[in-house]
C-alpha positions as CSV (number, residue, x, y, z in Angstrom):
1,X,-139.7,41.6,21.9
2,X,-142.6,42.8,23.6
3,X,-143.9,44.8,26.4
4,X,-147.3,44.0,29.0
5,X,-147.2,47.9,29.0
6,X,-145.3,49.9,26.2
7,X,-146.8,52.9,27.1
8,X,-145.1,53.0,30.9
9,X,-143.1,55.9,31.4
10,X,-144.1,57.5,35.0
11,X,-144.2,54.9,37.5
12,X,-147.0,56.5,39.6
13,X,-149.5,54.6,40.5
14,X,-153.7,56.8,39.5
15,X,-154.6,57.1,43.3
16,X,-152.4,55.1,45.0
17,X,-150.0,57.7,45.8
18,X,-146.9,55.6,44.9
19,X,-143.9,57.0,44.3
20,X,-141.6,54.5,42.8
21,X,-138.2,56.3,41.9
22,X,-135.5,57.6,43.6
23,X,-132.2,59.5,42.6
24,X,-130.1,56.9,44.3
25,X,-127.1,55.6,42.8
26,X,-124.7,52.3,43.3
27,X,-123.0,49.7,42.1
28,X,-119.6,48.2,40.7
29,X,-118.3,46.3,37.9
30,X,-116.7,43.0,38.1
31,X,-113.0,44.5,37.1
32,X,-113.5,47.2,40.1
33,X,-113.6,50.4,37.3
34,X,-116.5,52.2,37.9
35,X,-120.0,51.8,36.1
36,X,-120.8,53.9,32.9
37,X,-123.4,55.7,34.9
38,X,-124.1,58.9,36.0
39,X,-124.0,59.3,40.3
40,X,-125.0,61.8,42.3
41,X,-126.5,62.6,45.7
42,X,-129.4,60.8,47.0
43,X,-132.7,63.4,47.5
44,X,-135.8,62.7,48.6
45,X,-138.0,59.6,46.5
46,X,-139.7,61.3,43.9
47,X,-141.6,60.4,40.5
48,X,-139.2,58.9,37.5
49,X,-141.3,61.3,34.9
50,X,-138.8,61.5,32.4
51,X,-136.9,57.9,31.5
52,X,-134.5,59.8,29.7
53,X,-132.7,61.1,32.6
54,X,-130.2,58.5,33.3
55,X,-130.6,55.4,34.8
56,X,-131.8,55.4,38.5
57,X,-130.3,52.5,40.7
58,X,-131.0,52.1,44.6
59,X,-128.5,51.9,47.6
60,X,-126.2,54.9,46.6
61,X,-125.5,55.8,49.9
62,X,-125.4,52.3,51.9
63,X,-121.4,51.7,51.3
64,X,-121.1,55.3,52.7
65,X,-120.0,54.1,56.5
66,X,-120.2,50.7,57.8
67,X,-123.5,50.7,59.6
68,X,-125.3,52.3,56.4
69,X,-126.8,49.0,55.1
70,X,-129.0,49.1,58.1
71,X,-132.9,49.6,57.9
72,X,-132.2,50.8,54.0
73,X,-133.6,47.6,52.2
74,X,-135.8,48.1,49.9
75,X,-139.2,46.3,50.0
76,X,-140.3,44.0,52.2
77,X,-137.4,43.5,54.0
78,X,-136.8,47.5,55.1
79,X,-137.1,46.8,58.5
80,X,-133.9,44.8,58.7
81,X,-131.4,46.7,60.8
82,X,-128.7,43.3,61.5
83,X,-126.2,44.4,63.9
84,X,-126.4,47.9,63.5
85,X,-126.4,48.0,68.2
86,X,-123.9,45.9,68.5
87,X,-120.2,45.3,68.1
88,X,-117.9,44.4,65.7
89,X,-117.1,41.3,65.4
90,X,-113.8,40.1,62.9
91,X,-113.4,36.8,61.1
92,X,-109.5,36.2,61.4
93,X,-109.7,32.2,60.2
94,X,-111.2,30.6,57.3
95,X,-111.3,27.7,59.9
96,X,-114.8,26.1,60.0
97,X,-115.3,26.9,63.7
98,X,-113.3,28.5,66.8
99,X,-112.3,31.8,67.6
100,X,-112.4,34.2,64.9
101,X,-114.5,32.1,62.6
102,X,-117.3,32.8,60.9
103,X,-119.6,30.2,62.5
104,X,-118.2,31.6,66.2
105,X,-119.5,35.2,65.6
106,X,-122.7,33.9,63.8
107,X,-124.2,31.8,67.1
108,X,-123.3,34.2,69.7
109,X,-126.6,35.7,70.8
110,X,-125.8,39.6,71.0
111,X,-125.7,42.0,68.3
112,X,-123.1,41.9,66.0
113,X,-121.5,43.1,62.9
114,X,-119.6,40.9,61.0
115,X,-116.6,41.9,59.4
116,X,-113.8,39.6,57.6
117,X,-109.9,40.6,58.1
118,X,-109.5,37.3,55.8
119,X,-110.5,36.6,52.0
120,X,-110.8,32.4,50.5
121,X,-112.7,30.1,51.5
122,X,-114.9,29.1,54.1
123,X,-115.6,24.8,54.3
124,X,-118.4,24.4,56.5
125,X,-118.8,20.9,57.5
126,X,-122.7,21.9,58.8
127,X,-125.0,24.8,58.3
128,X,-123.9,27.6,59.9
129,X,-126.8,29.0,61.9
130,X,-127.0,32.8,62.3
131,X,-128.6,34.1,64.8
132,X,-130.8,37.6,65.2
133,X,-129.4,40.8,65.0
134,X,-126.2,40.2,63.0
135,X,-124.7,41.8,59.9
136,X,-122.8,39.6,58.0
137,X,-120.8,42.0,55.8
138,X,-118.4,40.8,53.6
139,X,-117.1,44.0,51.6
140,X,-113.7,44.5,51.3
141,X,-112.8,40.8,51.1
142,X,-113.7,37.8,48.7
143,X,-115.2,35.4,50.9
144,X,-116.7,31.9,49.2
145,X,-118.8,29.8,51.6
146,X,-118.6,26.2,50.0
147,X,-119.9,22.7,51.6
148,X,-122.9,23.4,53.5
149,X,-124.9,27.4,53.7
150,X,-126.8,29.4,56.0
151,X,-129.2,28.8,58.0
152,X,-131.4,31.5,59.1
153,X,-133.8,30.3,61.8
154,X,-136.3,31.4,64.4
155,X,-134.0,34.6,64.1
156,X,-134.8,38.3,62.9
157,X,-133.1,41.5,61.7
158,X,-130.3,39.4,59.6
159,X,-128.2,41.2,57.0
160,X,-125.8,39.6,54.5
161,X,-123.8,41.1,52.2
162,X,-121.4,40.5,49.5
163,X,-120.8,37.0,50.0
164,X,-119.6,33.9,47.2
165,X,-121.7,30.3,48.2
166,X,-120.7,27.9,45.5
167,X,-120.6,23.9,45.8
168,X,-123.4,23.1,48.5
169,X,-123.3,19.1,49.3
170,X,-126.0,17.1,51.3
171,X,-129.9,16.3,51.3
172,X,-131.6,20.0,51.8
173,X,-128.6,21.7,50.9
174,X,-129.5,25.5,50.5
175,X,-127.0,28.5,50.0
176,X,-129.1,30.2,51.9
177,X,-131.9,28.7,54.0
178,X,-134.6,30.6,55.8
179,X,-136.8,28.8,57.8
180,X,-138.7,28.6,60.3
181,X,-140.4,31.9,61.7
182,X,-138.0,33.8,60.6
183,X,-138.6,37.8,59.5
184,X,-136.4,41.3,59.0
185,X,-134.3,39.6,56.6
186,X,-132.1,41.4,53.7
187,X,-129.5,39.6,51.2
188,X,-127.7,41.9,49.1
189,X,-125.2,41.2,46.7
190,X,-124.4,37.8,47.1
191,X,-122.9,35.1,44.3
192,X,-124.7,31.9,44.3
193,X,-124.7,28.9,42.5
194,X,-124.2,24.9,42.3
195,X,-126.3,23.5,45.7
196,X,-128.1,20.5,45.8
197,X,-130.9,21.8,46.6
198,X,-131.6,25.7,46.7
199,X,-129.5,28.9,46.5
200,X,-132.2,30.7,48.5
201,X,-134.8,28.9,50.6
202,X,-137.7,30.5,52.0
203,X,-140.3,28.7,53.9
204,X,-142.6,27.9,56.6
205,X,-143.7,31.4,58.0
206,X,-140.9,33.2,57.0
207,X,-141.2,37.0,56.0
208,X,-140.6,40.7,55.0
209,X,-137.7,39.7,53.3
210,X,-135.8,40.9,50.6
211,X,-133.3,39.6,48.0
212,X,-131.3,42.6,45.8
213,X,-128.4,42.4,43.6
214,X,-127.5,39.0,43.5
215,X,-126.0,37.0,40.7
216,X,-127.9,33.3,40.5
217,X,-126.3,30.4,38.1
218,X,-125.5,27.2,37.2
219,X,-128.3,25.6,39.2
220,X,-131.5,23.6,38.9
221,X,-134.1,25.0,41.8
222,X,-133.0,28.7,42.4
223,X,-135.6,30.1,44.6
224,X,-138.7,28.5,46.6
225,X,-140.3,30.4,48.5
226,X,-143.6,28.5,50.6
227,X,-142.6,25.0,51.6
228,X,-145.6,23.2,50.2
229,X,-149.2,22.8,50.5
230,X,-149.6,21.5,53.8
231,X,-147.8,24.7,55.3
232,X,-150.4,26.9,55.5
233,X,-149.1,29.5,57.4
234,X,-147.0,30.8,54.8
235,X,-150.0,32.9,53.9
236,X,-147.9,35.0,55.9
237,X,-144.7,35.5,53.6
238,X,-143.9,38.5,51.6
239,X,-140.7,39.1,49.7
240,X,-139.2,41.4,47.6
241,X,-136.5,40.2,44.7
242,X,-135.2,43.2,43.1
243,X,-132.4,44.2,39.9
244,X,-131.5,40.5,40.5
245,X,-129.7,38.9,37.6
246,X,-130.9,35.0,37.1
247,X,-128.4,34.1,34.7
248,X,-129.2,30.4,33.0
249,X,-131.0,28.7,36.2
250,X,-133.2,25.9,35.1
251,X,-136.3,26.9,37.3
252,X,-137.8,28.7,40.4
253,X,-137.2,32.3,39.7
254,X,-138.6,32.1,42.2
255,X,-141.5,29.2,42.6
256,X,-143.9,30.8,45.1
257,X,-146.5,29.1,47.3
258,X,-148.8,31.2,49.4
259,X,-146.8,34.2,49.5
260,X,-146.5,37.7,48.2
261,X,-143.8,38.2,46.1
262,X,-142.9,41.7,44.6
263,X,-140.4,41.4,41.3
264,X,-138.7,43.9,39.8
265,X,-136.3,45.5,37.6
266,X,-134.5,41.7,37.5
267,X,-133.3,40.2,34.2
268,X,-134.1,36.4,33.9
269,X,-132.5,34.3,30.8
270,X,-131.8,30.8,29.2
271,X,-134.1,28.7,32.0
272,X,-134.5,25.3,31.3
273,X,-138.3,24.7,32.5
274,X,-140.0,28.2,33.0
275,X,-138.6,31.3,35.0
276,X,-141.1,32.5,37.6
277,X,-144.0,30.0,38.7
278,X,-147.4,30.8,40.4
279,X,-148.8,27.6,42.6
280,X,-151.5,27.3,45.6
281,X,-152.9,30.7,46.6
282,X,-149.8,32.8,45.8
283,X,-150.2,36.8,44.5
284,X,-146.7,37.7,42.1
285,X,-146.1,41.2,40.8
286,X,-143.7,41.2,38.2
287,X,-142.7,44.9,37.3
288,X,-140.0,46.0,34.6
289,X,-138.6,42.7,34.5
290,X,-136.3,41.2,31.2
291,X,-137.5,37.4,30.7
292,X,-135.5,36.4,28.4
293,X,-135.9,32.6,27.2
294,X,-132.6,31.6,24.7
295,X,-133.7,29.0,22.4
296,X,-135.1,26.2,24.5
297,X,-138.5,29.2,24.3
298,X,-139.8,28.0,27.2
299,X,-142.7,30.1,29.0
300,X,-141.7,32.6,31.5
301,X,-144.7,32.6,33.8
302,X,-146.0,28.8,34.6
303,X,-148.6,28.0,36.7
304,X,-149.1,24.9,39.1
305,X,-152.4,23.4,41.0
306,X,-152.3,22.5,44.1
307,X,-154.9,22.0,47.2
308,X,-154.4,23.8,50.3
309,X,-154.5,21.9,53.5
310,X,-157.4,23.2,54.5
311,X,-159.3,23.5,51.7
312,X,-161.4,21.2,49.5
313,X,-160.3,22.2,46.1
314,X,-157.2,23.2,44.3
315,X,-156.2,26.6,43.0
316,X,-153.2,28.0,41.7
317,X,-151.3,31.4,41.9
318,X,-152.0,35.0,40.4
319,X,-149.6,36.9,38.1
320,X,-149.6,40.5,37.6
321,X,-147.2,41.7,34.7
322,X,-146.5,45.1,34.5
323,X,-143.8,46.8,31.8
324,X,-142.2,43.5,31.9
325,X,-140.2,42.5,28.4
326,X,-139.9,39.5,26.8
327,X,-137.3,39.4,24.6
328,X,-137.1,37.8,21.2
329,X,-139.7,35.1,21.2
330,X,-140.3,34.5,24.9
331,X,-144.0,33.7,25.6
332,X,-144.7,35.0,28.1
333,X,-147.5,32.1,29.7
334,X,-149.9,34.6,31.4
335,X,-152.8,33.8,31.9
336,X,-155.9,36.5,32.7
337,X,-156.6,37.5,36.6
338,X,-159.9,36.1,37.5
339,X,-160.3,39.9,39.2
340,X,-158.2,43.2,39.3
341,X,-157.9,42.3,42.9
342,X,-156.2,39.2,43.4
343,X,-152.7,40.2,43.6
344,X,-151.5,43.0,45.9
345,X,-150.0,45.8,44.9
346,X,-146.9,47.0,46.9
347,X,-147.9,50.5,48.4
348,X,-150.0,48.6,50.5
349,X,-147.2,47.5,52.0
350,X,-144.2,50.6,51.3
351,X,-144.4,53.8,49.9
352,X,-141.2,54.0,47.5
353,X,-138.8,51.7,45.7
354,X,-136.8,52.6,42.9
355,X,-137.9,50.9,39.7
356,X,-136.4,51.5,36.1
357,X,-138.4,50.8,32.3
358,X,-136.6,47.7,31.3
359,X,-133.9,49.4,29.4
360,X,-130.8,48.4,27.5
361,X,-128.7,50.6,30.2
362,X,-130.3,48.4,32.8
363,X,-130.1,44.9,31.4
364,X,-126.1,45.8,30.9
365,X,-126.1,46.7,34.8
366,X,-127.9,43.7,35.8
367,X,-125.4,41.4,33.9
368,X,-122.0,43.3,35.2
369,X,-123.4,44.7,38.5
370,X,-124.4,42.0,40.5
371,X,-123.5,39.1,42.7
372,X,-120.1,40.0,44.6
373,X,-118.4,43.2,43.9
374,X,-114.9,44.0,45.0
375,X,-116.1,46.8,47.0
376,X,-113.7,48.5,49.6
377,X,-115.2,48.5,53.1
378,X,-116.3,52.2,54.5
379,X,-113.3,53.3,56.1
380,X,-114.9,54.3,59.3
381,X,-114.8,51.4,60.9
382,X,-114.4,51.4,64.6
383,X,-112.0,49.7,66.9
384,X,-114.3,47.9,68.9
């Protein structure tokens, strides 16, 4: 195996003033038993200067009460609050529309927070189209969404959480499409796999978004995130994927166009045609990552040309690697940044987010931590 930067052991940034880890603690395996890994109370961020300590995971405290989950994303998508004003709103029907359905609460243009009194599931004939300020919460049951996905469109401050989507039919059939103009978005802990077209979609202007703790498989294109060349607003987008597990997806983990996209602490294996890609103008920084290529040993980083709209010549994307691993005989496909400033770094854009070196603890949390987790719902919930 081998490492862009062996010697990584404090993730502080020399004068940037980053400070990347926190002593905050979550998580559940598949069977419901708790994780092998030391939990405790969530201080203040602070510097990971010893990586001995015990493995330091984010979200500790966000399955604390209901409304926790709000504004407590990490990375681009901390804004997102959902339906943290409004009411609660209960899915009693795994019907595909009427009262008590999923798709009922979802259009309804006040806040809400979604809960589900049912678990199987959900056949949606159509996208289901959510609209801003909802949390779509699905802890406590086991709620697959099959058919068609969501949509997430000219809406903002969207939370969802803890859903299955499996089995996606149709031309443009995402698990999860984003698009247009939309922004304040945070997925977390989601299953997905098997659409005809993405699991997550992210396109034309949409932004500060992030993706955490979600369990990708059995599919061809994962993740696209910039529609295509003509779009050239998506200049605009920035995502963060985070401790993500990308287990045997063929490609587009994720493809980016335009965007900024901030990767970390996400294990990536088996792809069929490379894992992440760099096309037109985009900036990727890829930080503590596990590519991990099985034996078709394809590249992990590809890069495509493309021409802008409005430019005259083609270009492809940037790729910063940073205490990524590549395991076994993964090449890793980098090629060298034409300047030290052509991708971003993140404390531009946040202060703190909780990264881990690429350890064997972490690469067995990625694999049994994420997607869905049978996780009880807070027990404060209200009766409104």
């Amino acid at each position: 195996m081998s490492v862009t930067d062996p010697s990584i052991k404090v993730f502080e940034q020399s004068g940037m003033g980053n400070h990347h880890g926190r002593h905050s603690f979550s998580g559940h395996r598949k069977n419901n038993h708790p994780p092998p890994y030391n939990y405790g109370p969530n201080p203040a961020p602070t510097t990971i200067v010893n990586p001995n300590m015990g493995l330091r995971l984010p979200y500790g405290h966000v399955d604390s009460s209901l409304r926790a989950l709000a504004g407590k994303a990490e990375g681009f998508g901390r804004f997102a609050v959902g339906g943290l004003n409004g009411a609660v709103y209960r899915v009693t029907t795994l019907a595909d529309d009427g009262p008590g359905s999923l798709r009922d609460g979802c259009r309804k243009k006040e806040p809400l927070w979604i809960i589900f009194e049912v678990s199987g599931t959900i056949e949606l004939s159509s996208y289901c189209s959510v609209s801003s300020y909802k949390t779509v919460d699905g802890r406590g049951q086991r709620v697959k969404l099959t058919g068609k996905g969501l949509r997430l469109k000219d809406c903002e401050h969207v939370i969802i959480c803890n859903l299955l989507f499996e089995g996606g039919r149709g031309h443009d059939v995402d698990g999860i499409q984003i698009k247009p103009n939309s922004k304040h978005i945070w997925i977390d802990r989601c299953s997905l796999s098997d659409y005809d077209d993405g699991l997550i979609d992210i396109t034309r202007q949409s932004t500060d978004i992030t993706v955490s703790r979600c369990y990708f498989t059995n599919h061809d294109k994962t993740m696209l995130i910039g529609a295509d060349p003509s779009h050239t607003d998506d200049r605009c987008i920035r995502v963060t994927i985070h401790h993500c597990f990308f287990d045997g997806t063929r490609q587009r983990q994720p493809r980016v166009r335009f965007g900024k996209v901030h990767l970390y602490n996400n294990y990536t294996r088996n792809w069929g045609i490379y894992a992440v890609c760099a096309s037109v103008e985009s900036q990727v920084y890829s930080q503590c990552n596990f590519y991990e290529a099985g034996q078709q040993n394809k590249v992990a980083f590809k890069y495509y040309t493309e021409k802008a709209a409005d430019k005259n010549v083609e270009c492809t994307g940037c790729i910063r690697s940073e205490g990524d691993i590549f395991i076994g005989r993964t090449p890793p496909g980098l090629t060298p940044l034409p300047s030290e400033t052509c991708v971003f770094h993140p404390s531009e854009f946040y202060d703190s987010w909780t990264v881990e070196p690429p350890t064997d603890e972490l690469k067995h949390f990625l694999q049994h931590c994420t997607g869905w987790q049978g996780t009880a719902r807070p027990a404060d919930l209200p009766t409104s």
